[in-house]
Backbone as numpy.savetxt, mean C-alpha at the origin, in Angstrom:
# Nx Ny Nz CAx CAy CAz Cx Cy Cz
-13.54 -16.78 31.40 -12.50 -15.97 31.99 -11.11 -16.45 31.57
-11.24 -17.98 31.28 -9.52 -17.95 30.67 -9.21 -17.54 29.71
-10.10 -17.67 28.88 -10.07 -17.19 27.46 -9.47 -15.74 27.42
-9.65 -14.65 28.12 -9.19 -13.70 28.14 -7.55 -13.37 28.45
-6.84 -14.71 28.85 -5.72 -15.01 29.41 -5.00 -15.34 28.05
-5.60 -15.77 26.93 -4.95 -15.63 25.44 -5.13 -14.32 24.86
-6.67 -14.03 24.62 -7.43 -13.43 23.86 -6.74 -11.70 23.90
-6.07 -11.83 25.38 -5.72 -10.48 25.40 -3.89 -10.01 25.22
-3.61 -11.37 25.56 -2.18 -10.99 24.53 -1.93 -11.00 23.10
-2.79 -11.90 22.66 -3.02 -12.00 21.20 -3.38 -10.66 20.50
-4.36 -9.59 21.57 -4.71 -8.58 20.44 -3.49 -7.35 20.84
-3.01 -7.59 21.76 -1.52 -6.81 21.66 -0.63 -7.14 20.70
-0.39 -8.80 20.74 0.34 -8.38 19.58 -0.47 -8.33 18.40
-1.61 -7.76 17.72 -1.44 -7.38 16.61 -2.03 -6.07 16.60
-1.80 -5.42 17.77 -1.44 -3.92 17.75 -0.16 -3.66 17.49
0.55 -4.09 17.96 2.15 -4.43 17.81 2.52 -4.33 16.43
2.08 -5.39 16.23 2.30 -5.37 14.63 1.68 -4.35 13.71
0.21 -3.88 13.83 -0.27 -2.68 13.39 0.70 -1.55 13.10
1.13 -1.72 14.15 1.66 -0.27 14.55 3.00 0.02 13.84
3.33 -1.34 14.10 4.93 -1.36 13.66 4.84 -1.26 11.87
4.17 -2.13 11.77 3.91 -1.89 10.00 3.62 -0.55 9.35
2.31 0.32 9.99 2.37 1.65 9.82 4.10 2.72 9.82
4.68 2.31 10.89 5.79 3.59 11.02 6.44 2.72 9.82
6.31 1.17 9.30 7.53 1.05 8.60 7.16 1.92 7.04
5.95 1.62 6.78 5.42 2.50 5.63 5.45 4.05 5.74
5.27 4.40 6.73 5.80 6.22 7.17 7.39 6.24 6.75
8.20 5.33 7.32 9.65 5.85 7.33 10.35 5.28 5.45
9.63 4.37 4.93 10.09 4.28 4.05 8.84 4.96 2.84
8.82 6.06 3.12 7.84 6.77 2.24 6.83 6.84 1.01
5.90 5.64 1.85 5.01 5.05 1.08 3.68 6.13 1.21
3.75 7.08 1.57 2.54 8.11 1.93 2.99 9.03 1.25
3.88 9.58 0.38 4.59 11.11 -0.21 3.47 11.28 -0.80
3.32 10.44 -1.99 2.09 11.17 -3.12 1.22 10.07 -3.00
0.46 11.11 -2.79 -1.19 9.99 -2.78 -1.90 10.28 -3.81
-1.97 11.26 -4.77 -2.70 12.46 -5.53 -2.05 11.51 -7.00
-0.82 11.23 -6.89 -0.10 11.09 -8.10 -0.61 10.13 -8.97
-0.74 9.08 -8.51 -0.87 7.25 -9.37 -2.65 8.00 -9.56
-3.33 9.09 -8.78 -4.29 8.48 -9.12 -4.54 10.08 -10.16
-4.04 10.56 -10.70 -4.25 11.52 -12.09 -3.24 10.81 -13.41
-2.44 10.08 -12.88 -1.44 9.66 -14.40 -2.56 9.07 -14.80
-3.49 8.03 -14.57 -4.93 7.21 -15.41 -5.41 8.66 -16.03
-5.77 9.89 -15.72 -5.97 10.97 -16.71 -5.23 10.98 -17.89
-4.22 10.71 -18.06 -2.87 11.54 -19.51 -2.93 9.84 -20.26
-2.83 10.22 -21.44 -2.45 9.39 -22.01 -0.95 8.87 -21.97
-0.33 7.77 -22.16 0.68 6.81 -22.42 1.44 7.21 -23.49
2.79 8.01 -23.53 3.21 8.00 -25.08 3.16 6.88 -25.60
3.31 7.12 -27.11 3.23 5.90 -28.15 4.68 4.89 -28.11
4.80 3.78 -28.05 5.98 2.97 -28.44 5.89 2.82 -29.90
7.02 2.53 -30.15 7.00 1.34 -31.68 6.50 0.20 -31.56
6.51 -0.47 -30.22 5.45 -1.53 -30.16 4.12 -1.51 -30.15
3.23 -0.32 -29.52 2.07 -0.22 -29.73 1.87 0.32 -31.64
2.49 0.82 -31.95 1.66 1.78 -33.14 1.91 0.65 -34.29
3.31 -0.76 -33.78 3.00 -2.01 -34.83 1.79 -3.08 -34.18
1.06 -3.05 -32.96 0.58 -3.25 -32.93 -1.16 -3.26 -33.35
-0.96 -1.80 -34.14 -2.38 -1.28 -34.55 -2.73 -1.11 -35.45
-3.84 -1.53 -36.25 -3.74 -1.99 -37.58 -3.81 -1.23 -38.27
């Protein structure tokens, strides 16, 4: 039974923190494109002058 006298402020705060971390990623708009990073791996990379001296 004491144990619950830590155990249960402890998991508040890391609801607390959960929570707070979520709105900070909402408000600084880390959720806009979710779709995006994962079709650019589709298209190829234009060419540099560094890659095309890189290729034999």
């Amino acid at each position: 039974m004491d144990s619950l006298y830590i155990l249960i402020p402890i998991a508040v705060v890391f609801v607390a923190v959960a929570v707070s971390v979520f709105f900070w990623a909402v408000d600084n708009n880390q959720f806009d494109d979710l779709e995006g990073p994962a079709h650019s791996i589709l298209f190829d990379e234009p060419e540099t002058k560094q890659n095309k001296d890189k290729q034999p």
